[in-house]
Phi, psi and omega in degrees: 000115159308144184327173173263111143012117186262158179231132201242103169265112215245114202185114171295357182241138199287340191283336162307303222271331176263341150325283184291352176266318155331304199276346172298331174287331197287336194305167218232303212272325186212155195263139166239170151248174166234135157215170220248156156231140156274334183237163195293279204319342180242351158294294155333281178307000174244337187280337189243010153295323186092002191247057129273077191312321191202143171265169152284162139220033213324165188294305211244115170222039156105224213287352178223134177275170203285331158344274182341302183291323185306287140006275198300294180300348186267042138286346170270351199067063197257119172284014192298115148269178197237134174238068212263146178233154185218146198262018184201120178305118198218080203277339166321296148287005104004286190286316202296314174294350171296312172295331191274002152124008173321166153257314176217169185231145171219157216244128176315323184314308200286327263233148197214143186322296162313306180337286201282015177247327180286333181287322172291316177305318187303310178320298185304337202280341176294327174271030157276306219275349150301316158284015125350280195272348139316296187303303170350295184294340165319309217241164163261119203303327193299282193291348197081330201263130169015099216260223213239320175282340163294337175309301176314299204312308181296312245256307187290333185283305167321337176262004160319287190323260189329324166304299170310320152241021156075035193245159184296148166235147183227144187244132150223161187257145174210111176240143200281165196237120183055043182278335177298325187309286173326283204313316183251029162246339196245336192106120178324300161347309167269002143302336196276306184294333169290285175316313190307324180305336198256305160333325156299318192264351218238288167316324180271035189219029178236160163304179161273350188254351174263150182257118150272132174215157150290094170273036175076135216048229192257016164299154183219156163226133197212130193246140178279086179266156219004075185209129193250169176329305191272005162275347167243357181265309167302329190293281178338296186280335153296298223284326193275275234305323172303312200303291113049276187265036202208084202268120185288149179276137147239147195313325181293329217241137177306318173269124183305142159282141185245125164326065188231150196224162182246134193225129166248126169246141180245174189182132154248151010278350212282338196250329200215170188222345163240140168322298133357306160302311175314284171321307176336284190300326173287307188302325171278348131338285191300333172294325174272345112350294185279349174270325177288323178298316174292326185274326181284327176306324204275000000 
């Protein structure tokens, strides 16, 4: 049996913290622990460790309130949902925690076992179904892998990263070769199944710290953190030389379709001095890639 779902209550009066622990042994549908923070500053650090299903909050936690704490934390971005309590009726405060990303609020005066077990139940199931739908957006419905605005997002943050500290970043473009070919010899379908194919074989040979996304049609991007030019340039020349020897099978067809991609790679500091640049410079890699490759064919 798994461990219990922990609820993290950040509230200064001890008599609350034993109050909301009572009524949590009570719940009828699922068992939680609790654990209690007293103060804003160690309470914040414990909500955006992420080692939580769900906070407690209360309003009033001395010279900073709980807004605040509300605040501070989606600012880290913390999917935790919130759940803020109050010793007072406030629709001013209502709206204001709603707008700062509470999922509910509930007034202390009022608040009952049953209350608080339909108010936990209700949260969790809203922060499911929103990272649901992070992810949806996250992600490319075709390939599974990342799409091209989670890409962007990771790309700015990593040159973020790397600027500051003055570590290599590597970019590369991975684009299919004669994929129209595919398309108008097999049927879109099997083209569909050739991305899905390759996206696969593209994921499994990268870290975990590195980002692939589908970067639109049959282009790939796959960004490289602390990795310099020639380290990435090996990459690049494994992943087609895999693509290459690695002919997708289809459910349709007797015969594997055999496979080949064209790779442009960039590196800062060695290619660009702008983020913009960097992209500039893989794509124009990759053009000269796919022209040498075309010069080979003919």
């Amino acid at each position: 049996m798994p461990p219990p779902r922990k609820i993290l209550l950040i509230d200064d009066d001890p008599a609350i913290a034993e109050l909301v622990g009572f009524m949590l042994g009570v719940f009828r549908r699922e068992r939680f622990g609790l654990e209690h923070r007293a103060d804003y500053a160690g309470g914040l650090q414990s909500l955006v460790s992420g080692d939580f299903a769900l906070c407690l909050l209360d309003y009033n936690l001395g010279e900073r309130n709980g807004l605040q704490l509300l605040r501070e934390a989606k600012a880290q971005h913390c999917p935790t949902p919130i759940i803020l309590l109050t010793g007072d009726s406030n629709e001013e405060t209502d709206l204001a925690a709603m707008e700062g990303g509470a999922v509910d609020f509930l007034e202390k005066i009022d608040l009952t076992a049953r209350m608080l077990e339909r108010a936990v139940r209700y949260a969790l199931k809203m922060a499911a179904a929103l990272a649901r739908l992070r992810e949806q957006a996250a992600h490319d419905e075709l390939t599974g892998i990342p799409n091209r605005r989670e890409f962007d997002r990771r790309l700015r943050e990593e040159w973020q990263w790397s600027l500051r500290f003055q570590r290599p970043l590597a970019l590369i473009m991975l684009d299919l070769d004669r994929f129209k070919v595919i398309n108008d010899t097999h049927g879109h379908p099997a083209g569909d199944e050739v991305l899905r194919h390759v996206a696969r074989l593209l994921a499994g040979q990268i870290r975990q710290v590195d980002c692939l996304a589908r970067f639109g049609g049959d282009e790939f991007a796959l960004l490289l953190v602390e990795t310099d030019r020639r380290s990435a340039e090996a990459v690049g020349a494994r992943l087609r030389a895999l693509v290459a020897a690695t002919p997708c099978e289809l459910a349709t067809k007797p015969l594997g379709v055999e496979v080949a991609i064209s790779v442009g790679v960039a590196a800062w500091p060695d290619h660009a001095d702008t983020l913009a640049a960097l992209v500039a410079a893989a794509d124009a890699d990759l053009y000269e890639s796919k022209r040498r490759g075309a010069q080979g064919r003919s």
